[in-house]
C-alpha positions in Angstrom: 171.3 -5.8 101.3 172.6 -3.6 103.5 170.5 -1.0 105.6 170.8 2.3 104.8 168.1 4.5 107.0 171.3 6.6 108.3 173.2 7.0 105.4 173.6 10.5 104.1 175.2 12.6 102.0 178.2 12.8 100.1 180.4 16.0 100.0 183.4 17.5 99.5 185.1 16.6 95.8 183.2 13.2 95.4 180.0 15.2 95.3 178.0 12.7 93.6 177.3 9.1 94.3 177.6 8.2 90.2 180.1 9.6 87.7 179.7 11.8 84.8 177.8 11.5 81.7 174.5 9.7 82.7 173.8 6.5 84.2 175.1 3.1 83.6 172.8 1.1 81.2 169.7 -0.1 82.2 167.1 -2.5 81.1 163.3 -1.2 80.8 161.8 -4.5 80.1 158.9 -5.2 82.1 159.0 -9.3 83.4 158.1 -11.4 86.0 160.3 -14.1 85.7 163.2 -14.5 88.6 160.8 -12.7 91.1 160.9 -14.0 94.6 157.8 -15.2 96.0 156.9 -12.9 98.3 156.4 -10.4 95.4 154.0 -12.1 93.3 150.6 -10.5 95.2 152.1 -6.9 94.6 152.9 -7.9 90.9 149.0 -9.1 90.6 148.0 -6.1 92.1 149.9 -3.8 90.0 148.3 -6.0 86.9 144.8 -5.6 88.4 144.1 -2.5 90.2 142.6 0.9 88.4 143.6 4.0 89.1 140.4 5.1 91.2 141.1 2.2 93.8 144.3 4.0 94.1 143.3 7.4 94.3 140.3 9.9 94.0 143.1 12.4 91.7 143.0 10.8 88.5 144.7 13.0 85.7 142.6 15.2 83.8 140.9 14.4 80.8 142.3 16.9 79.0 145.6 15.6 79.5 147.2 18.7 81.5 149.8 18.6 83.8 153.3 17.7 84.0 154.3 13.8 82.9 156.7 12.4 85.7 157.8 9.1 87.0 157.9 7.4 90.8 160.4 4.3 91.4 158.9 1.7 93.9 161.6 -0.1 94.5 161.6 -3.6 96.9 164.6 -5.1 98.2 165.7 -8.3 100.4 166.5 -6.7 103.6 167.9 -8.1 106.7 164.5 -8.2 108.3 162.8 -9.4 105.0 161.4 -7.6 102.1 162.2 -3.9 102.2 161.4 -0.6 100.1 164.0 2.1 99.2 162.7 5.7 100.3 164.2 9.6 100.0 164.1 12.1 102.6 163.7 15.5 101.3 166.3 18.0 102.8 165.0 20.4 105.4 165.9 23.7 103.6 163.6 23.3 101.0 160.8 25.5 100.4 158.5 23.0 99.9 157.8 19.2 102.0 161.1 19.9 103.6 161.9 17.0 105.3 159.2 15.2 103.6 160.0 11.1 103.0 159.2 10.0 99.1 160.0 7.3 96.9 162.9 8.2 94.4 161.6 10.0 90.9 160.5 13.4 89.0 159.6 14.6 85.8 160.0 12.9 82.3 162.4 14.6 80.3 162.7 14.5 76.6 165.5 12.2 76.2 163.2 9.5 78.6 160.9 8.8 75.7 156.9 9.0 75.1 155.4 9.2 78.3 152.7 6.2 77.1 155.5 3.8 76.6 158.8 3.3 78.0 159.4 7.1 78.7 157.9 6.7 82.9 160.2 3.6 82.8 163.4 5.2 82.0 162.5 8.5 84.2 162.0 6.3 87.0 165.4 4.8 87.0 166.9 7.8 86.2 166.2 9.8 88.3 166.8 7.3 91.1 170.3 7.2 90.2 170.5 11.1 90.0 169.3 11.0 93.6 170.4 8.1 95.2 173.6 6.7 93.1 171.2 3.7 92.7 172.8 1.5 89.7 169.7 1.3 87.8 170.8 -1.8 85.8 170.8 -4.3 89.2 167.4 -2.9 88.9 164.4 -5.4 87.7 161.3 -3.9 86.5 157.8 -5.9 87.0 155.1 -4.0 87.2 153.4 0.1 86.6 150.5 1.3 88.4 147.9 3.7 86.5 148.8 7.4 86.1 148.0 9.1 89.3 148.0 12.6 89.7 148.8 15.5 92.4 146.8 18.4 92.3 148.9 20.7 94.2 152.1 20.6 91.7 150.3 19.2 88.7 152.2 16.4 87.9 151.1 13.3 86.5 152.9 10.1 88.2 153.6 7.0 87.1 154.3 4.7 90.0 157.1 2.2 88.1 157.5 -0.9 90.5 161.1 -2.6 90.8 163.1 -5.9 92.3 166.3 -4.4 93.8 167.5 -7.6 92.1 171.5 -6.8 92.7 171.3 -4.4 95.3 173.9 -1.5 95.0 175.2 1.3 97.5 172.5 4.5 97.9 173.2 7.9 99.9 171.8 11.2 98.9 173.6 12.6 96.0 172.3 16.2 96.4 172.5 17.2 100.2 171.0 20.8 99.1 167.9 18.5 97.8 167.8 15.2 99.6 168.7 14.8 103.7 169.3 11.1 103.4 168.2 7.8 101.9 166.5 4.6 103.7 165.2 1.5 103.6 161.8 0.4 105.3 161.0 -3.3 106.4 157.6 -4.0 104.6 157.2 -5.6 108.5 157.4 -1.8 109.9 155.0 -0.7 107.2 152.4 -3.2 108.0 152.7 -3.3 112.2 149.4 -1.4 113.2 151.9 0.5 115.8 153.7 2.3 113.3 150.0 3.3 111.2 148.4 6.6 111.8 146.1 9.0 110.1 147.5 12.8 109.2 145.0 15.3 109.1 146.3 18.7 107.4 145.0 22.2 108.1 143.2 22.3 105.6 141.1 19.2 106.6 142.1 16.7 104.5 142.8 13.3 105.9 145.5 10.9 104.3 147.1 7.0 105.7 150.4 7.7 107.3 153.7 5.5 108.6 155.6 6.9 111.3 159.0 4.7 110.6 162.6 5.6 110.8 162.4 8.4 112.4 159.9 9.8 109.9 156.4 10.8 108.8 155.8 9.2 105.5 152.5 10.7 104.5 150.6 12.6 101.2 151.2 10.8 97.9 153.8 8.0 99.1 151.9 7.2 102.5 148.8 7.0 99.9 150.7 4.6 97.1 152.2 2.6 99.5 148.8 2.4 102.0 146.9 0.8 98.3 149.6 -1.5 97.5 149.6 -3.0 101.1 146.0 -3.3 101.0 146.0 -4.9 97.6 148.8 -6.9 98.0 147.3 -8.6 100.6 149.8 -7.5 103.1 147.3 -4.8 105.3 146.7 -5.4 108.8 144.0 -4.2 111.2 144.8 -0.9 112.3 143.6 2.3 114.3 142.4 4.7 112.0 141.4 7.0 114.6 145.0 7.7 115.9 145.7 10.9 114.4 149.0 13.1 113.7 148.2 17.1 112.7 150.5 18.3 110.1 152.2 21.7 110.0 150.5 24.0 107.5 153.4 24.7 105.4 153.5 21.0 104.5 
């Protein structure tokens, strides 16, 4: 797998990473078999863990807010295991500039959001933004529903084995500044760990990697699966970064 932290977009009359008409097909069979090694603790985590060891937003009871879809995707990087991550683009009016893992809202061709529907959005919308071929795509594991209060969305975190890895850029320049990969090694090195605090006081795990903040719901996701997965190592939780208050 190639790295891809400073690969943008694509412009001009090849506008889009993927061709017309919807993405390639795909299997949404979750399995374990064929998995390397390495991935087996994050595959028992994702079988294991509740939802409030994730987060303390759980989606309401009442079942509000809007059903959408996350793709965690690890690869087989040059420096070892690797996950694929968006940059929003700078323009936008909201998190501009702000890393995330590929994903968005179910739509209604995806299917029931208590089956296979997160499954298929997921990979979808990875290939809308990334020209990711979602069928060199191996799915292994979900996480529970998580939910962000801010936008009122309801997230399924869908895991994934970049089994036959495929070329990535940002399809959308006007919505995504670039896509990257992250050694799992950078995620977990107690130099690149920090704690954001927002104005508003709240204080969330953060990875200052590739040029970038990763923080709020990602930073979060991927701070739990560490942890759980075995992978989490000792670091300083009193070295702070403030974030902006338009974030």
């Amino acid at each position: 797998m190639k790295h891809v932290s400073e690969i943008g977009g694509i412009g001009g009359a090849e506008g889009t990473a993927h061709g017309p008409g919807g993405p390639p097909p795909f299997d949404v069979t979750l399995g374990t078999d064929g998995l390397p090694e390495w991935l087996d603790p994050v595959a028992h985590a994702a079988a294991t863990v509740r939802g409030e060891q994730l987060s303390r937003f759980l989606p309401p009871e009442s079942g509000a807010g809007r059903q959408s879809a996350v793709l965690i995707l690890f690869g087989d990087g040059e420096r070892g295991p690797e996950l694929l991550l968006m940059e929003r683009s700078g323009s936008l009016r909201s998190h501009a500039g702000q890393p995330s893992f590929p994903g968005g809202a179910l739509d209604p061709e995806d299917g029931d959001p208590g089956a296979e529907g997160p499954l298929r959005a997921a990979l979808r919308e990875a290939w809308e933004e990334t020209g990711l071929d979602p069928g060199g795509v191996q799915l292994f594991g979900v996480l529970p529903k998580l939910y962000i209060p801010v936008s009122g969305f309801v997230v399924t975190p869908v895991l994934g084995w970049w089994r036959v890895p495929s070329p990535v850029a940002a399809v959308d320049p006007a919505e995504t500044a670039r896509v990257f990969t992250v050694p799992v090694a950078d995620l977990t090195d107690p130099e690149n760990r920090a704690t954001t605090v927002h104005p508003s006081g709240h204080k969330g795990p953060a990875f200052l990697v590739e040029s970038a903040l990763v923080w709020g719901f990602t930073a979060g996701v991927i701070d739990r699966l560490l942890h759980y997965a075995g992978w989490e190592r000792p670091w300083d939780r009193s070295k702070t970064v403030p974030l902006d208050w338009r974030s």
